[in-house]
C-alpha positions in Angstrom: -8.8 6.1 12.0 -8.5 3.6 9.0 -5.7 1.4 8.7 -5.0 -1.0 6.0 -2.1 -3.4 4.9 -1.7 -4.9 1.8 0.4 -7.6 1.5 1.5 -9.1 -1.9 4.4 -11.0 -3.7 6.6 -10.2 -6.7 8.6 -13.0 -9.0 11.7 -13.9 -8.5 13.7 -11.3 -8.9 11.4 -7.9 -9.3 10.5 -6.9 -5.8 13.0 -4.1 -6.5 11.5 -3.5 -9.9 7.8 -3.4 -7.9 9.2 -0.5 -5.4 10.4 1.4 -7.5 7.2 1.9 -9.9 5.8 2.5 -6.3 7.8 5.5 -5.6 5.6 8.1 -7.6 2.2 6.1 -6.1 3.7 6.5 -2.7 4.3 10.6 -3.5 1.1 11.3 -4.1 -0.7 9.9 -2.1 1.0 11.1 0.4 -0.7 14.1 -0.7 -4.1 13.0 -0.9 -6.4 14.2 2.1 -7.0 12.2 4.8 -3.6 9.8 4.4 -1.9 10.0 7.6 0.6 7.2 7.3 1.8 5.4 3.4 4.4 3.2 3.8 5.7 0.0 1.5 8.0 -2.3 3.4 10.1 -5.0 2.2 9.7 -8.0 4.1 13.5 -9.3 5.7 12.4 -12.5 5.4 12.0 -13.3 1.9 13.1 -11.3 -1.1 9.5 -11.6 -2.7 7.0 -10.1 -0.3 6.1 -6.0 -0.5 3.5 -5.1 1.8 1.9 -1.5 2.2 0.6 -0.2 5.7 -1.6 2.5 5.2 -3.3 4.8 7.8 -6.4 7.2 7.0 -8.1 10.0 8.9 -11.6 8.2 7.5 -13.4 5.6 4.9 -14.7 8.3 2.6 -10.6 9.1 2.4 -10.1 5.7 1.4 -12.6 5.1 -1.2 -11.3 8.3 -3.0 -7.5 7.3 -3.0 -8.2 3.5 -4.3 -10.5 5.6 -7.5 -6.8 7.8 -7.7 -5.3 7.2 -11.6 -1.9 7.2 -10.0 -2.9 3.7 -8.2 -4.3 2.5 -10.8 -1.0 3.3 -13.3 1.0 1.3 -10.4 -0.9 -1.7 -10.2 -0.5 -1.9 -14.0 3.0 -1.4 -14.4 3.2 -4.2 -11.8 0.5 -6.5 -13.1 3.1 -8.6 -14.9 5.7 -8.7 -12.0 3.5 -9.7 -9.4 3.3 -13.2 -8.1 -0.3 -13.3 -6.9 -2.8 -11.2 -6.0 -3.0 -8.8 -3.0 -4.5 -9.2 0.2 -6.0 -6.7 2.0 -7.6 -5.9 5.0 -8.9 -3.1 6.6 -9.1 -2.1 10.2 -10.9 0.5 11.9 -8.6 1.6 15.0 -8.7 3.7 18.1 -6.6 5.3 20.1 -6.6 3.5 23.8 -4.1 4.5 26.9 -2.2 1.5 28.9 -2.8 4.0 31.9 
């Protein structure tokens, strides 16, 4: 499994502008083959910081959802509302028993 967060920051005053042109990203790629788990959170902490935690069945899934035009239309309604760039990492995880 691929799992990737992306953590970013809006100005002042447009995170909730930045989830809401989200919303019809976050739909379809929910659809996209392999996505397992896509998720934007809000951080409590702050009322700037958005970060997406993503979970994929494999790479190949990946690489076709960050070609999608629907991410691309996101990131450039938000281009202009967004503090500083993303950043992203990307984990490859297994699942493990505590047993």
């Amino acid at each position: 499994m691929i799992v990737v967060t992306s953590k970013f920051r809006a100005k002042p005053g447009k995170r909730d502008k930045i989830a809401e042109l989200a919303r019809p990203c976050i739909d379809v790629t929910r659809k996209e083959t392999g996505c397992l788990r896509y998720e934007l959170f809000l951080s409590s902490e702050d009322d700037v910081t958005l970060q997406f935690i993503e979970e994929w069945t494999d790479l190949d899934s990946l690489r076709a959802h960050l070609k999608g035009a629907h991410l691309a239309t996101f990131k450039e309604a938000r281009k202009d509302i967004v503090d500083e760039g993303a950043i992203l990492k990307i984990f490859e995880a297994k699942e493990i028993s505590l047993a």
